[in-house]
C-alpha positions in Angstrom: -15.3 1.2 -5.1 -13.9 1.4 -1.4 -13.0 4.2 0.0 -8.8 4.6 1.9 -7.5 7.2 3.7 -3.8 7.8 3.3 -2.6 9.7 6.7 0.1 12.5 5.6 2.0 12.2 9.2 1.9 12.8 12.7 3.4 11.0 15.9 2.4 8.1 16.5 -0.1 9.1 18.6 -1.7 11.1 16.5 -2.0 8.8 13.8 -3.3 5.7 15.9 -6.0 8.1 16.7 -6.9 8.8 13.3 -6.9 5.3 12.1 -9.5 4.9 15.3 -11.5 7.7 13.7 -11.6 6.4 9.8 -13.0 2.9 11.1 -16.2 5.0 12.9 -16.5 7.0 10.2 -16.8 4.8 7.5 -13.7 4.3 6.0 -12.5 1.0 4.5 -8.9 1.4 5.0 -6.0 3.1 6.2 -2.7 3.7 4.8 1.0 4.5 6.1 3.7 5.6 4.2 7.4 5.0 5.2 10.5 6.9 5.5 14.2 6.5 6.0 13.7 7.5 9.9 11.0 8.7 11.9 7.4 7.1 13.2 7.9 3.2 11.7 5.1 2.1 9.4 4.8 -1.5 10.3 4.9 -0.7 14.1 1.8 1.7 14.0 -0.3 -0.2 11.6 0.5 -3.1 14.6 -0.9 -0.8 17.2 -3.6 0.0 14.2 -4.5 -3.6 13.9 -5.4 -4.5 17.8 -7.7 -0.9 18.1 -9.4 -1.3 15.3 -11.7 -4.4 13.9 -12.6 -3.5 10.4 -10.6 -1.7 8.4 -7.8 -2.9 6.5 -4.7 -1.9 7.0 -1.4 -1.5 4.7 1.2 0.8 3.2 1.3 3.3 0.3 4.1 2.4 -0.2 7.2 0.2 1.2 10.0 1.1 -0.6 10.7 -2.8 -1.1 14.4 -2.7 -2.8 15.7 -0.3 0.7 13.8 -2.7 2.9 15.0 -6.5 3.9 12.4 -8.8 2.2 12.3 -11.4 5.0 12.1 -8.6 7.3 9.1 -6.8 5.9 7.4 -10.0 5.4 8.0 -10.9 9.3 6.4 -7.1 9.9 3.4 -7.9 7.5 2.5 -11.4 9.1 2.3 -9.6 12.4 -0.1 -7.0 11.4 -1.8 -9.6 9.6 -2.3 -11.8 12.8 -3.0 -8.9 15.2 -5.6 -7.7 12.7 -7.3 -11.1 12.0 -6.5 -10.8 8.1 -6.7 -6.8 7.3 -2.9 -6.5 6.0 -2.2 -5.4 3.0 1.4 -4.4 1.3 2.0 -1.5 -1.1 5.6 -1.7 -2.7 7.4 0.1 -5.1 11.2 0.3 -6.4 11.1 3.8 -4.2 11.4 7.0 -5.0 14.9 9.3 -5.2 13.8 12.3 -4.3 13.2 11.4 -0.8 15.4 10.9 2.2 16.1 7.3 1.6 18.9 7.7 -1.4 20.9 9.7 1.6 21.3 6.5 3.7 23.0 4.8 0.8 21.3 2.6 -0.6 21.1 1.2 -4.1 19.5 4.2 -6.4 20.0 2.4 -10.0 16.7 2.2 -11.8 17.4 -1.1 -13.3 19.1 -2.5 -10.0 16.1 -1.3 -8.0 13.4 -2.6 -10.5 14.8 -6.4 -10.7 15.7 -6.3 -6.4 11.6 -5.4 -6.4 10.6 -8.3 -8.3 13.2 -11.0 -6.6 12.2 -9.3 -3.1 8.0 -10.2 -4.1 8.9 -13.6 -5.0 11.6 -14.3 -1.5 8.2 -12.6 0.2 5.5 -15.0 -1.3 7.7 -17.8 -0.1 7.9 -17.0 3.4 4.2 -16.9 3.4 3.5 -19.6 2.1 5.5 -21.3 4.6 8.8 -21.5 2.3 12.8 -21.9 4.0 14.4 -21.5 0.7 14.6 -19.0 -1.5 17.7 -18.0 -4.1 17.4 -15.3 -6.3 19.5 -13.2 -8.3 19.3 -10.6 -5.0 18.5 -12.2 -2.5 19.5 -15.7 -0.9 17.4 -16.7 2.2 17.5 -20.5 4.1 16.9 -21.6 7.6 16.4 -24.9 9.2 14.1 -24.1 11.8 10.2 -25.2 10.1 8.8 -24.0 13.8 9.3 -20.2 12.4 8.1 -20.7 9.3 4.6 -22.1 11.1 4.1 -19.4 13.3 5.3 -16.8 10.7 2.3 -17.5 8.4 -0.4 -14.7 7.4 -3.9 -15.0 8.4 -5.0 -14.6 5.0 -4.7 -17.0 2.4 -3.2 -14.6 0.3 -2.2 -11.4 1.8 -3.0 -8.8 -0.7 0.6 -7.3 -2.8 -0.2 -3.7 -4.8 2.6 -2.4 -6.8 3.5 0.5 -8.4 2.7 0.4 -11.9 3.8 2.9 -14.7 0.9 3.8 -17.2 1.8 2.6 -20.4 5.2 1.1 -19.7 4.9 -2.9 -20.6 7.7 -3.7 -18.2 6.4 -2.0 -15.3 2.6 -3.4 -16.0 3.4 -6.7 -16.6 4.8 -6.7 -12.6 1.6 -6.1 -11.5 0.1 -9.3 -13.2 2.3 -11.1 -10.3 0.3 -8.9 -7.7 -3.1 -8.2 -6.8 -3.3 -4.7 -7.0 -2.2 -1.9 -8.9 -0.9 1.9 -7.9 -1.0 3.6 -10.9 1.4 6.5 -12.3 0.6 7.9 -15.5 -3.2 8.0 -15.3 -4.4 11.2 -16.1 -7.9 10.6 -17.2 -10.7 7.5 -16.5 -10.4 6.9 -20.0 -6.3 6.0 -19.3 -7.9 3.6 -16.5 -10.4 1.9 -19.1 -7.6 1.4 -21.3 -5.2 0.0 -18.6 -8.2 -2.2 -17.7 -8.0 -3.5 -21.2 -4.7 -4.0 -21.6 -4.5 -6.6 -18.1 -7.9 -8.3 -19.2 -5.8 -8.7 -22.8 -2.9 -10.7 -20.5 -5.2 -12.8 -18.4 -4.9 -10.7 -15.1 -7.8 -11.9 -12.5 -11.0 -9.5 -12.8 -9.9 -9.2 -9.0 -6.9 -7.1 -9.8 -7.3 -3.8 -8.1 -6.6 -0.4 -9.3 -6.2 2.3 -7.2 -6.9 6.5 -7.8 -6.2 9.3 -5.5 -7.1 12.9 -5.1 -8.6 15.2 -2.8 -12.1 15.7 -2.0 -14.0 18.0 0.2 -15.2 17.6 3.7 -18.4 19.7 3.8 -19.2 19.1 0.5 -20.3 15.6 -0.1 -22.3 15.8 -3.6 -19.2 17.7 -4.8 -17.3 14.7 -3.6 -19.1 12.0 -5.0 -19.3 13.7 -7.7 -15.4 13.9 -8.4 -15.0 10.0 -7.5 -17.7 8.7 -9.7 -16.2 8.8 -12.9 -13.2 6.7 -11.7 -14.9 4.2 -10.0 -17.2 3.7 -13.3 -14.1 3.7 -15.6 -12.9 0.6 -12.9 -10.9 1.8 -10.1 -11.6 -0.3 -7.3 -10.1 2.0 -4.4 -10.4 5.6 -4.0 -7.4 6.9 -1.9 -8.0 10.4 -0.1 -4.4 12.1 0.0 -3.1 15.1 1.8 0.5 15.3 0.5 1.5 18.4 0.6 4.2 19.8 3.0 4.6 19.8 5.2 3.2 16.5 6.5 2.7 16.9 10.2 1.8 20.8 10.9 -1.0 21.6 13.2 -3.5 22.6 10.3 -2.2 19.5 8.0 -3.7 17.0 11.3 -6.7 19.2 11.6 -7.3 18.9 7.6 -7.1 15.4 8.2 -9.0 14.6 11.0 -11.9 16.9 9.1 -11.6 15.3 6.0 -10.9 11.9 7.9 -14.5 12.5 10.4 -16.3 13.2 7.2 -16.8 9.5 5.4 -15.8 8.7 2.4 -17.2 10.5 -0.8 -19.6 7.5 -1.5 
């Protein structure tokens, strides 16, 4: 199991300095999350990616059916060249009880669902050097081959993990298309080993990652292991430390943080 650290808020500042932190402590990745307005994601993992050299870097999550696909694909590349290959995405249809239904955009389950799934497959293109893409979303076609060339990832295959609802069929058989899963639903390790069986039953790569989040202690280690173990033997592959509560960016939330953060992982 690795070990991620999802940073509840902060300027940008502030969080550039905790990503800094998580690579000398141990961590093996850092996480954003993105709003309607406010610090942008994709330009502080870029700053992220040129002050750090080991940690990977990504979001949890990018509300892909609110976003431009071509956009957020040009935004990945770049953190995926400035980090020599540490990008990863985390996408999901988005969730309405944030800010981003108040700037309009499309709030229809079903909508949302099938512009998430056109959006992956307009995204894969571009990265694999693609000018053409028309879908029942999205159409996308330029000319110029030059931007395709320099808009391609470092990695062969930069890393997609979508939100997947434990045990909806629909919403798991997206993930087969991606190469990581963010779970809802599971409430035990025993609802992990049976997720696990259910994508080995469809032929999903023994790759495929599955992610679990929580809280664990700073000065407390045992305790922490001890609280991560049973997920990573029931096969999670990512253990993502969370501080979600509100608010987000209070002086004792970024001192919780940077404790928790200074710690190491519970491994």
């Amino acid at each position: 199991m690795r070990h991620g650290v999802i940073l509840p808020g902060g300027t940008g500042p502030e969080q550039l300095d905790q990503a800094i932190l998580a690579e000398q402590a141990g961590w093996d990745g850092v996480f954003v999350w993105e709003a309607a307005s406010g610090v942008d994601a994709w330009s502080l993992l870029a700053a992220m990616a040129v002050r750090t050299s080991r940690i990977r870097l990504g979001t949890i999550l990018t509300p892909l059916p609110w976003r431009r696909p071509w956009k957020v694909a040009s935004q990945v590349v770049t953190v995926d060249q400035l980090s020599g290959g540490r990008a990863i995405l985390g996408v999901g249809v988005g969730a309405v009880t944030t800010d981003l239904p108040l700037t309009s955009e499309v709030t229809d389950l079903r909508e949302r669902a099938a512009m998430l799934d056109d959006g992956i497959d307009l995204i894969r293109t571009l990265w694999a050097g693609g000018t053409s893409h028309h879908g029942p979303h999205y159409d996308y076609e330029v000319e110029r081959d030059d931007l395709a060339e320099v808009g391609r990832p470092v990695q062969e295959r930069v890393p997609i993990w979508v939100v997947a609802a434990w045990p909806r069929p629909k919403s798991l058989r997206r993930a087969l298309r991606c190469d990581g899963v963010i779970p809802q639903g599971l409430e035990t390790p025993d609802d992990v080993r049976a997720m696990r069986a259910w994508f080995a039953d469809r032929g999903a790569p023994p790759g495929l990652e599955i992610l679990t989040e929580g809280e664990t202690p700073a000065d407390d280690p045992i305790a922490a292991r001890e609280q991560v173990t049973p997920w990573a033997e029931a096969g999670c592959t990512w253990w993502m430390e969370t501080r979600w509560e509100m608010p987000h960016h209070g002086p004792e939330r970024m001192r919780q943080i940077r404790e928790r953060i200074a710690a190491g992982p519970p491994s």
